[in-house]
Every structure is written in structure tokens, then in C-alpha cells.
N, C-alpha and C positions, 0 to 999 in steps of 0.2 A: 504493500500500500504506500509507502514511504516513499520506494521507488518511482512507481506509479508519478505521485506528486512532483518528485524534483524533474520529473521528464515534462512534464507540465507548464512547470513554472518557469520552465530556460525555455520551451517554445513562447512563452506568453512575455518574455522578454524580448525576443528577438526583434531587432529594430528593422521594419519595413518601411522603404523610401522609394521602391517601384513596384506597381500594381496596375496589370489589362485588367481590366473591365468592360462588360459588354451593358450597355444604358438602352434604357427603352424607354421612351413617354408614352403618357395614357392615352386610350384611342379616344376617340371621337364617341359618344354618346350618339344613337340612332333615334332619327326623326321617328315623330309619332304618327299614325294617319288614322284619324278618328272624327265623326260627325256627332254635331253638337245635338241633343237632343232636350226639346221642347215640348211641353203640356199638350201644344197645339201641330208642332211638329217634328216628327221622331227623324229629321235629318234637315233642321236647319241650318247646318253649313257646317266648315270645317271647324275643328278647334284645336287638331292634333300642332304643340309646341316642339319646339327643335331641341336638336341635341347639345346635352354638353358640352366643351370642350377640354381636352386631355390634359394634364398635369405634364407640366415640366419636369427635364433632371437639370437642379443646377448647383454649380460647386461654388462653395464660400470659403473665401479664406478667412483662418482664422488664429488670431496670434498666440492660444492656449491650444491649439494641438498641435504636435511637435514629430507623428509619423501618421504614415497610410494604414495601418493595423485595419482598424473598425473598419475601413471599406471594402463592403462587402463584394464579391467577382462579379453580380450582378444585381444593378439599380433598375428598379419598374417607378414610375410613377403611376398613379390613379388612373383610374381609367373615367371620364366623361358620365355623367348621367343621363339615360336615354330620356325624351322630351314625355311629356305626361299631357293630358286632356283638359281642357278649359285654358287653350293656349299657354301650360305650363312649361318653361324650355326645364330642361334638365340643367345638376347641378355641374360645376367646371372640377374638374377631378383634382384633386389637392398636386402641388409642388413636391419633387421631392429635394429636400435641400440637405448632401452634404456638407460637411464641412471638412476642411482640408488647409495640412499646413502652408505659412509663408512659403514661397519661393517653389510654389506645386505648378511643373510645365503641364502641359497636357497635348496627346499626341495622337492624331488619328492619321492611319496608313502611312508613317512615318515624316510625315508634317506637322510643324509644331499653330497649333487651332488657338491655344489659350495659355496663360500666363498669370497666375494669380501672385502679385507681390508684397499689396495693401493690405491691414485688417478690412475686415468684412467688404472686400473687394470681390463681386460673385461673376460670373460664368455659367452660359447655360446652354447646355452638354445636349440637351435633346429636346425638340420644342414638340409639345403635346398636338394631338389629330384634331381638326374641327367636327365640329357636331354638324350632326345631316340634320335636313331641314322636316320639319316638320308639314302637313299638308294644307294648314294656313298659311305657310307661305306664299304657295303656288295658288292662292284664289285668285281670281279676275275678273273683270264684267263681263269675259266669254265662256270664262268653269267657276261657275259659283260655288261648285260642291269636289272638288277635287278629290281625289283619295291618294294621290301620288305621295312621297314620301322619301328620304336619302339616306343612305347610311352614314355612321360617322367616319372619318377619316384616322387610318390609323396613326399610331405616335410615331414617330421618327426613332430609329432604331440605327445606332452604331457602335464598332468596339473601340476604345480607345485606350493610352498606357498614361498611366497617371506618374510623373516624375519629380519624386523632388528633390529642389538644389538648394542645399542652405545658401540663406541671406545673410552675409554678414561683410563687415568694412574691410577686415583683414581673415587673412587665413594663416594658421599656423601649418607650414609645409616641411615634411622630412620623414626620416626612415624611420623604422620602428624604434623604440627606446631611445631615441635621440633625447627625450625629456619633455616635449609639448604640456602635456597633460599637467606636469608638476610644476611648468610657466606658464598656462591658463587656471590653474588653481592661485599664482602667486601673484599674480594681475588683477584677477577679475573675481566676480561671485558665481563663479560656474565652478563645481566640486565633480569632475569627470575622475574617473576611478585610474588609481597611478599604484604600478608595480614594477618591479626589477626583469620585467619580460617583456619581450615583443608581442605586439598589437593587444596590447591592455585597451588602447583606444580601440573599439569596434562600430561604435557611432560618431557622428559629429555631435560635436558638443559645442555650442553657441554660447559666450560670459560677454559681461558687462563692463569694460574698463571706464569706473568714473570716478571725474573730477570734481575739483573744488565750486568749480560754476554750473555742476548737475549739466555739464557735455558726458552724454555716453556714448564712447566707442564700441562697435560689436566685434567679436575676435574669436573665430571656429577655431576649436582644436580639431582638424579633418583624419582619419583613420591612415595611419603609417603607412606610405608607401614604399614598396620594392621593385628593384630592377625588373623592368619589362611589366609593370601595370596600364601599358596602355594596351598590351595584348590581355587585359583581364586579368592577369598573375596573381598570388594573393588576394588583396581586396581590390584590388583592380580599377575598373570602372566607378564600382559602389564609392571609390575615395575620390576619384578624380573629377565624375560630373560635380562633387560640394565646390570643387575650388573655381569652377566657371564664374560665380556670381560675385566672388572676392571681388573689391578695389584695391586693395592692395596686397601683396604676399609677405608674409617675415619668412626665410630659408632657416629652419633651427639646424644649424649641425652641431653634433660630437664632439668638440673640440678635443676630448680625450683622443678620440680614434688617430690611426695613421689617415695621411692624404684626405685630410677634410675639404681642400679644394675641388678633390675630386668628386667626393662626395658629393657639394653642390653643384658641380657640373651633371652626376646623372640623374637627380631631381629637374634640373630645368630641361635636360634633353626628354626625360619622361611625359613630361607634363608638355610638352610642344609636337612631342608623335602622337601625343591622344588629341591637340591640338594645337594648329599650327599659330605662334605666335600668342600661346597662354601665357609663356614665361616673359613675355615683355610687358606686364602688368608691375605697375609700378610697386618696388618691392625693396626686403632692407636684408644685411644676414646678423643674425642672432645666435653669437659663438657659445653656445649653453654648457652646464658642466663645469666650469672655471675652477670648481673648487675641489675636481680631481687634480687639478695641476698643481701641486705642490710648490714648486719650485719656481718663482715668481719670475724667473728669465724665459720660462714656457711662456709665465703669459703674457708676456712682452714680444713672445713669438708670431703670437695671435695675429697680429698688424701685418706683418710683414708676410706670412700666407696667403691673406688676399689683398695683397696692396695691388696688385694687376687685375682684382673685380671691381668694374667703375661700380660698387652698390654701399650704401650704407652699412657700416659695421658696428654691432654694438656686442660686449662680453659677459656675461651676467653668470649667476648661477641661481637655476629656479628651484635649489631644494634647501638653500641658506639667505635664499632673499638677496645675495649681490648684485648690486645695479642695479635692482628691479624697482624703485624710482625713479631712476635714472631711464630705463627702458619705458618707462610708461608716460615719461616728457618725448622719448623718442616718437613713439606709435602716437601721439597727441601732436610733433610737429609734420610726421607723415599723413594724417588726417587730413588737417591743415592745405597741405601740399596739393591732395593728389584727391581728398574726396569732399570736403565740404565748399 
């Protein structure tokens, strides 16, 4: 039984951020055809009212849900109320309205249809079928007594992939255990789970760096990338669509590790074969770990590593707080620069 549960609860963790779905709107409500009857006479004319019309699917975004989980694989909205007698039209079949996070693309036969970025900024995925007419519609001074009548029109039915790319100012970019997670913990109010292993990060995690004038900058720690994740590798894609929506990028590398310039060189070739010209998003490198380097001429070495990358350099260490002040006037004058 135990077992049972812990299998459970790591499914019902699992963070979803792409999901097809097939969307149907509600049909059309079917006209009525019916003669009105009287005291005096039992088919004084038509009365039959028209049909409803069908309930939309539309997506909302919305800045308290944070993955695609709840959406179900397949959305129906309502279907139309068929029309009723004593020219009653039928009722309009209710909406159906998802909701769905920031930064959710939306993607039919591989064209991008919708883009939700706003709170409660909506989209609407499938537009409901008109109602058939009823047979007082069709009276005239040449058919006073019609019986003709339409069916409703159905709802508009297509599949579509629901994708989302977090929204945020900066992204924290690098390999696994580089330290992201324990420099997004030491910046902002985002508490993303940090251990001594590769890909502790498995979702994006989105913090708040603010200041004394209540400026908030937004700053993803995006899931650890490795060599050849633009062929899917690892987490692959799942890491690479978050960093599209970035304005800016910080490169976190190891400064512990050998050839850390190298290092940054196969994140930015990564990120440019998934997509061409990602890496020239205006960006800084952030030499993390500092306080592995004992020996204070290492980190004097720091400078002179990448004195031949035209990019901003700052040295910190996110698990003792060094320079992270210091770093967080950095990402406040890159703001500044490149996004407000």
C-alpha cells in the first residue's frame, strides 16, 4: 500500500509544460417547427423558436497556475439548446474556460495560432455551432404557416499542442551542478530544491529579485543543460524552449572545473543549434563556486580566463553569499540596459 502511494505521489509531481489536446465547441441547438394552437384555431401559425448556440473552448491565462497538469486531453464545451414552442429560442451552451499558465504558446498543425503572456489575457481555441432556425423564422405573406425548420451547426473541432515557455527577465543558463538553484535561492524568494547532484533542477523555477524601490526582476533557474540538448539529450528541449522568452541570459559556470571557457562556449553553441542566434540575447557570465578556490591567486585567475569574452563578468559564491549584492546591482544595471 505504501508503495502503491509513493508511485502516486512522484506521478502527481511531475511537472507538465506540453500537452495535445483535441477541443470541440458545443453544436448548434436544432430549430423547432411547431404551430401555435388556439381556442379558435388549432394551427394559427408558427411558433417553433430557434436554436441555441454552442459554447466556446477558450484559454485564460492565468498568473496562479504554474503547469499544464489539470488539462484534460480532451475539452467539449456545451452543446446549444434546441428552440422550444411559443417562439422560445433555446438556451447558448455554456463556455468552456480553461485556464493556463503565463507564457502558454498554442499550436495547431504546427503553426503557432495563440500566445497567452498577460494575466487573465484569454484565447479562444474553438468557436461554438449556430443554432438552426426555428419555423417562425421562415413565415411570410406567401407561407403563413411554414413547418420548415434547421438544424444546428456543429462546434468547431481541432487538435492542438499546448506549450509552455516560462516568462521571465533573465535566465539562469548552465550545466548541471554548476550551482543555479543555490544562486536563485540566494537572490530571490524562489526556494527551488538544491543538492550535490546533477539535475536537482527538473523544472523551471521562476524568483523575485527585489529592490529597495519594490523594482522586481524575474530570474528562471531553467533545468541543467548537456552537451547535444538540442538533439533532445537529457532534458533537452523540455530546458531549452524556457530560455526563448528570456531578455537576458547570466552563463553560470564552475569556476572550480578545468576549461571553464570552454564550458561557456558549449552552452552558447547548444543553445544557437536549437536556435539560431538564441545566444546573442543580451547576457552576463557569472563565475559561481568562488569559495572552492582557496587560494586567492585562482581567483585572480578568474579575469584573465575570459578577458577575450566581450560579456560581463561577475565572481560570486551562491552557497556563502559572496558578491551576491554585488550581483544583484549587476542583474539591476542589466535590467536597466537591455529590458526596461
Amino acid at each position: 500500500m505504501l508503495r502503491h502511494l509513493s508511485r502516486r505521489s512522484s506521478k502527481e509531481l511531475q511537472f507538465i509544460d506540453w500537452r495535445r489536446v483535441l477541443v470541440k465547441a458545443g453544436n448548434g441547438g436544432d430549430g423547432c417547427a411547431h404551430l401555435l394552437r388556439t381556442a379558435g384555431n388549432r394551427k394559427a401559425g408558427p411558433d417553433g423558436g430557434n436554436g441555441g448556440i454552442g459554447g466556446n473552448v477558450i484559454l485564460e491565462a492565468d498568473v496562479s497556475v504554474k503547469q499544464l497538469r489539470h488539462v484534460r486531453k480532451y475539452l467539449k464545451a456545451e452543446d446549444g439548446g434546441g428552440g422550444q414552442t411559443k417562439s422560445c429560442h433555446g438556451r447558448h451552451g455554456k463556455d468552456l474556460v480553461v485556464k493556463v499558465p503565463l507564457g502558454t504558446a498554442v499550436k495547431c498543425n504546427g503553426s503557432l495560432i495563440g500566445d497567452l503572456r498577460t494575466h487573465q489575457e484569454k484565447f479562444v481555441l474553438t468557436t461554438g455551432g449556430a443554432g438552426g432556425y426555428g419555423n417562425n423564422h421562415f413565415k411570410s405573406a406567401l407561407n403563413r404557416r411554414p413547418l420548415e425548420c434547421t438544424k444546428g451547426e456543429p462546434g468547431e473541432e481541432k487538435s492542438v499542442e499546448l506549450e509552455l515557455k516560462t516568462i521571465a527577465h533573465f535566465g539562469l543558463v548552465g550545466f548541471p551542478n554548476a550551482g543555479k538553484s543555490t544562486l536563485l535561492r540566494a537572490i530571490s524568494n524562489a526556494k527551488p530544491a538544491v543538492a550535490a547532484y546533477p539535475f536537482t533542477t527538473r523544472n523551471p523555477y521562476v524568483g523575485m529579485v527585489e529592490y529597495q524601490d519594490y523594482l522586481q526582476v524575474a530570474v528562471a533557474d531553467i533545468p541543467g543543460l548537456i552537451e547535444g540538448a538540442h538533439m533532445n539529450k537529457g532534458l533537452g528541449h523540455s530546458f531549452l524552449r524556457h530560455i526563448e522568452r528570456c531578455r537576458c541570459l547570466l552563463y553560470v559556470i564552475d569556476i572550480s572545473l578545468d576549461s571553464p571557457v570552454s564550458h561557456l562556449n558549449m552552452l552558447k553553441t547548444e543553445l544557437d543549434l536549437y536556435k539560431p542566434g538564441l545566444s546573442s540575447l543580451p547576457a552576463a557570465i557569472v563565475a559561481n563556486k568562488i569559495d572552492i578556490l582557496e587560494d586567492l591567486s585562482k581567483r585572480d585567475y578568474i579575469g584573465t580566463q575570459f578577458r577575450d569574452i566581450p560579456l560581463p563578468l561577475i565572481a560570486v559564491s551562491g552557497k556563502l553569499g559572496t558578491n551576491i549584492a554585488d550581483l544583484k546591482i549587476f542583474i539591476r544595471t542589466l535590467y536597466e540596459q537591455n529590458v526596461n
